[in-house]
N, C-alpha and C positions, 0 to 999 in steps of 0.2 A: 427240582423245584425247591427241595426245602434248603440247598447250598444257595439260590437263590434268593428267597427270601429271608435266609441267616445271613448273606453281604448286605444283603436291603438295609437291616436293621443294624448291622454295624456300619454302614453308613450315616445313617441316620444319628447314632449314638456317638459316632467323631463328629461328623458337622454340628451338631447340638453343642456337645460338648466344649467344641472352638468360638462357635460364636459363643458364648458365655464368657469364654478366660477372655474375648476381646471387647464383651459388656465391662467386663471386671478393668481389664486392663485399663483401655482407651476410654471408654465411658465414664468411668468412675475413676481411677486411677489419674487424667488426665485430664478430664472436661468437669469431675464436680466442680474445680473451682471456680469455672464460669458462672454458675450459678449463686455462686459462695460469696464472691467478689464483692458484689453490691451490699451485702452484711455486714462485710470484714468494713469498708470504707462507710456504711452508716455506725459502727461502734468506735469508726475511729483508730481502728486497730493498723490499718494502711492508709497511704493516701494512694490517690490514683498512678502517680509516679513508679511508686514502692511495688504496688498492684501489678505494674507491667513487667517491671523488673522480675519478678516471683514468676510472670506467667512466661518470662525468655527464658529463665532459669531452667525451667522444667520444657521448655521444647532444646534447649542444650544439653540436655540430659537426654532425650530423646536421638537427637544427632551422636552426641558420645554411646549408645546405647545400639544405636544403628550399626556405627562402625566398625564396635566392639564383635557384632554376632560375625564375622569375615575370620576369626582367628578364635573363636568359645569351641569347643571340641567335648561340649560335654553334653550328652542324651537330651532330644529336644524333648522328651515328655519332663525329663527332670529341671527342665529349665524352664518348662510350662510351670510346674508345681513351685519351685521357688519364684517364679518373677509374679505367682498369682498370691503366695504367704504376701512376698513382702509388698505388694500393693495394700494388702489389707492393713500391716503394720505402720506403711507409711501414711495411710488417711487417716488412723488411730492417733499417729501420732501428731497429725495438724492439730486435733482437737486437744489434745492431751497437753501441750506445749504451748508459748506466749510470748515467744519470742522470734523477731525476725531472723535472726541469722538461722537460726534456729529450721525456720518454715523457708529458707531458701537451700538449704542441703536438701530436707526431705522433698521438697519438689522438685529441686537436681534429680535425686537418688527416685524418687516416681517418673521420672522421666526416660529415666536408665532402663528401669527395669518395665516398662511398658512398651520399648522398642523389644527388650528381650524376648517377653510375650506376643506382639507382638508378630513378630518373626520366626520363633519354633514354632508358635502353634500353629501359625499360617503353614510353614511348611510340613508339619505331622499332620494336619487335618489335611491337604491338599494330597500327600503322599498316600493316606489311607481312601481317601475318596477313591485314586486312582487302582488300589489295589483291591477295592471292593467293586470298581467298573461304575461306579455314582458321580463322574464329572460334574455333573447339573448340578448336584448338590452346593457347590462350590458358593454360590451366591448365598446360600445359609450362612456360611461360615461371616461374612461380612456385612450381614445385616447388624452384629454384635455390636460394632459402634455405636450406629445410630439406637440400638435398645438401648444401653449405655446411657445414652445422650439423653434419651426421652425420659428414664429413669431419673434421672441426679434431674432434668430442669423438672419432675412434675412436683419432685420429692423437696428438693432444696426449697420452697416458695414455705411449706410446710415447716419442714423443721428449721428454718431458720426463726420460728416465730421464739425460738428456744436461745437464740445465740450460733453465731458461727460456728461458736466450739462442737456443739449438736452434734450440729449439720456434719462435718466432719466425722465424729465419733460414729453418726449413726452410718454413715456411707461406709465407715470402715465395718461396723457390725455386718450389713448389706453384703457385704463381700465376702464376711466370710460365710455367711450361708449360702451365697452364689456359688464359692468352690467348696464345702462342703459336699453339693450336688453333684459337681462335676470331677471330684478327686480322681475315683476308681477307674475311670472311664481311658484317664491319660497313662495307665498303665495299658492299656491292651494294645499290643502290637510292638510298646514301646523301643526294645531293644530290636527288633528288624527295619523300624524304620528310622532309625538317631543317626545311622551312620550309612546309609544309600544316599547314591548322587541324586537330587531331586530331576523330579521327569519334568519334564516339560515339550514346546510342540518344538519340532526341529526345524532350524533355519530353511526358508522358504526354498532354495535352490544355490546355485552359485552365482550367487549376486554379484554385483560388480564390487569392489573389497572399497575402493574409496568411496564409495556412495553409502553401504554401509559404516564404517567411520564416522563420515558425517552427521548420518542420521542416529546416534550414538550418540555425537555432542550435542545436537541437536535436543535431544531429548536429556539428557542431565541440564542442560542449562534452560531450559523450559519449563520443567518439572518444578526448579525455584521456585520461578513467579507463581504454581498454583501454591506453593506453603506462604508463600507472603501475601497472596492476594485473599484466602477465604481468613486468615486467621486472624486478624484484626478483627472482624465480625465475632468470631468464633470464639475470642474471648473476650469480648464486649458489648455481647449484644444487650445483655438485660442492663449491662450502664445505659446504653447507646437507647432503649427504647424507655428507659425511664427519663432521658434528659428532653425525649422528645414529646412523652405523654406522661405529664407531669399527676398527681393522684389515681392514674390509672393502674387498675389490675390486671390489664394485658400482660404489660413484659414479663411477666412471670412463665406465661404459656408462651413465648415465640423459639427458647430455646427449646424446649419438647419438641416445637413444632420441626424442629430442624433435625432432629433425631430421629424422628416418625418419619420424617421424608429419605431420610437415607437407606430405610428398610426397603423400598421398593423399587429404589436406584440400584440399588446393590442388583436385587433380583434380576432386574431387566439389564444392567450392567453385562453380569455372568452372562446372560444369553445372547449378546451380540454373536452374530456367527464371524469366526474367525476368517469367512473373505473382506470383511469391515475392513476399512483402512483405520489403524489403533491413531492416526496421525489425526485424520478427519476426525477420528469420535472425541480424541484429546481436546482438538478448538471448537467442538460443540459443548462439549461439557464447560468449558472454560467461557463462555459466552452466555451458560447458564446462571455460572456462577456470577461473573462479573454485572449482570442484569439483576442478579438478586440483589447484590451488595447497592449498587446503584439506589435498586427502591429504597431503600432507606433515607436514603437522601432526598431524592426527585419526590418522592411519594410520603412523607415522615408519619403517617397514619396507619390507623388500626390493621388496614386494608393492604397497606404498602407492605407494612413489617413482616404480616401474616403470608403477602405472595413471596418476598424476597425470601425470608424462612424456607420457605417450600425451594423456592429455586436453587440456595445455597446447600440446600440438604441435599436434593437428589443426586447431585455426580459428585458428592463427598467421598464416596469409596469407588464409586464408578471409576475417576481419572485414577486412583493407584492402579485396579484392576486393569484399565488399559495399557497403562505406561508398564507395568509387570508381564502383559501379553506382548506390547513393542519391544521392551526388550528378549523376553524369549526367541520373536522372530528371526532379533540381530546376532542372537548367540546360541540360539537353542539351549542345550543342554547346560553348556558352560555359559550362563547370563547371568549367576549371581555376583559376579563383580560389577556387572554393570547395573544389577538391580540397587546391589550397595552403592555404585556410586551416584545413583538418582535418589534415591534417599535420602543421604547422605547434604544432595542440594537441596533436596524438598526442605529440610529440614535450618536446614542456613536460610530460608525464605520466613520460616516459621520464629526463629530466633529473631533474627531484624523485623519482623512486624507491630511487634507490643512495644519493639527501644524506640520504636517512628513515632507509631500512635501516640502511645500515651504522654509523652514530655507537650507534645504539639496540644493534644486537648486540655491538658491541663494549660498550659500559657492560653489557648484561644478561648476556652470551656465550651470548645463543640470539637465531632469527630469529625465534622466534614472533609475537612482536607483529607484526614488520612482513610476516609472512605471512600472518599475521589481518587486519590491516591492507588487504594487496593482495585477498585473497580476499574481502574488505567492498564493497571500490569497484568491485570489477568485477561482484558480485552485483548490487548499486546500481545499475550500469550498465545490467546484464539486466535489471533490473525499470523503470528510466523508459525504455526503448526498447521494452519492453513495454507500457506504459502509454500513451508514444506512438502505437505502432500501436493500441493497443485506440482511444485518443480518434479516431483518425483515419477511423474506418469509421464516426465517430456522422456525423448527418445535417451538410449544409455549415451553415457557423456554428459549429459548435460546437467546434471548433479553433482559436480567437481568442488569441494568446498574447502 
């Protein structure tokens, strides 16, 4: 009982632990500037052009960062602990700095280093889950974003009453007493688990080998359109809800709101039971989103923002957690090339969303198109992942691609 209760708690203490470095990471790390954005462009400091550019910069940094973890050979806890320093030094240094070129390296380089984060800690917390027998737990670990999210939008509204600089500097202080808490934590275990093959479920049977292929391409090139389709919202919303409720003190709350909602995606995400078709849940999730993104348009009210919010947030971490169980399926054990190389597209989705948007609203001075636009590709999404699954139940053969 009491080895029992001693894995409980060190389950407990990794899943904890993890989601935090991905509050730090992705949350703050990556999404304060969502909320920042609207400061930066009322001091003048960007225009909305410059703005998009900054916010490709740092999802390029995320792609190169991606890539990068396929050949890093060095201890996931210690690459937890540097990619969680240098988050803190690189939101230090937005605030600290005043120059553009300046604030486009260190959003590269935050972009870099939050795939790193990312990525080891997902796979040390996912590794010790499994070695304490706590799978469940797993949805913990990916609630971290959406904390994250809800943190930097309840907090930026706040300290931006101070200036962008603030805003930045205090995000960077945030951080570091966020890993302060969670330092020691990423030593336990460390060295038994940096260098074991990650577990994962093993490939279903002896599938037929071109059907699996397909469904491979299938999902890296799918996977795109969900990084193109939510992130144009995702770093634009408080622009996007203030062009639309002009003296209102809503848009400050709708980014929270999308980060509060991802808390409870995640949860219900993890517990899909593994006879789900990852294909089916991918075009539900994706029809989620593309319905949120929509209200914004269709519905440009307090009402609409506040549902699309919610819908945009719930399968935020849901579709990775899928798309990371579909590929498991297709490769078991040996899937992290295929994990990086859907990544790797998420990410190329994410990049070209902000170079679309923002030239287009600035020439039109609304985002509609390019929320029509997002809310198209990730429909389109939901419907070949649906189509895939529909072909995939026809008799063998008949999935030849």
């Amino acid at each position: 009982m009491s080895t029992i209760g001693s894995d409980r708690r060190a389950a407990w203490r990794a899943a904890l632990a993890c989601m935090v470095a991905l509050a730090v990471a992705m949350g703050l790390g990556r999404f304060a500037f969502t909320p920042l954005l609207p400061i930066m462009l009322h001091e003048g400091k960007v225009g909305l052009e410059a703005g998009g550019l900054l916010a490709s910069l740092n999802y390029l940094g995320y792609f190169v960062g991606a890539l990068s973890c396929a050949v890093i050979r060095i201890e996931a806890a210690t690459m937890v602990r540097c990619g969680l320093v240098a988050t803190a030094a690189l939101l230090l240094g937005m605030g600290l700095w005043d120059n553009f070129a300046a604030w486009g390296i260190l959003r590269t380089a935050a972009g870099v280093v939050s795939a790193w984060t990312f990525v080891f800690a997902s796979g040390w917390g996912l590794r010790r889950l499994a070695e304490t027998h706590a799978p469940t737990l797993q949805g913990v670990i990916y609630t971290g974003p959406g904390i994250g999210i809800a943190l930097t939008g309840l907090l930026g509204g706040a300290v931006g009453h101070w200036g962008s600089a603030a805003g930045w500097i205090g995000f960077g202080l945030l951080s570091v007493v966020l890993i302060v808490g969670v330092w020691r934590i990423f030593g336990d275990g460390a060295h038994a688990l940096a260098r074991t093959a990650p577990t994962g479920a093993a490939p279903a049977g002896p599938a037929d080998l071109t059907a699996a292929r397909a469904d491979a391409r299938w999902l890296v090139a799918l996977y795109s359109l969900a990084g193109f389709g939510y992130i144009i919202t995702a770093t634009f919303l408080p622009v996007i809800a203030r062009q639309a409720l002009p003296g209102s003190s809503w848009p400050d709350f709708f980014w929270p709101l999308v980060g509060l909602a991802v808390v409870p995606g995640a949860l219900i995400g993890a517990r899909a039971p593994v006879r789900w078709d990852n294909r089916l849940l991918l075009a539900l999730a994706y029809g989620l989103q593309a319905l949120g993104v929509l209200l914004s348009v269709a519905w440009p009210s307090i009402g609409g923002f506040m549902l699309g919010s919610l819908l945009l947030g719930l399968p935020f971490t849901a579709i990775s957690l899928f798309a990371v169980r579909e590929a498991r399926r297709l490769r078991g054990n040996a899937a992290s090339g295929l994990i990086g190389y859907a990544t790797a597209s998420y990410g190329v989705g994410q990049i070209l969303g902000p170079l679309f948007a923002a030239p287009l609203a600035q020439r039109t001075g609304s985002f509609t198109v390019p929320l029509l636009a997002a809310a198209a590709v990730l429909a389109l999404g939901a419907l070949l992942f649906a189509c895939v699954w529909w072909r995939a139940r026809r008799p063998a053969g008949a999935f030849a691609a």
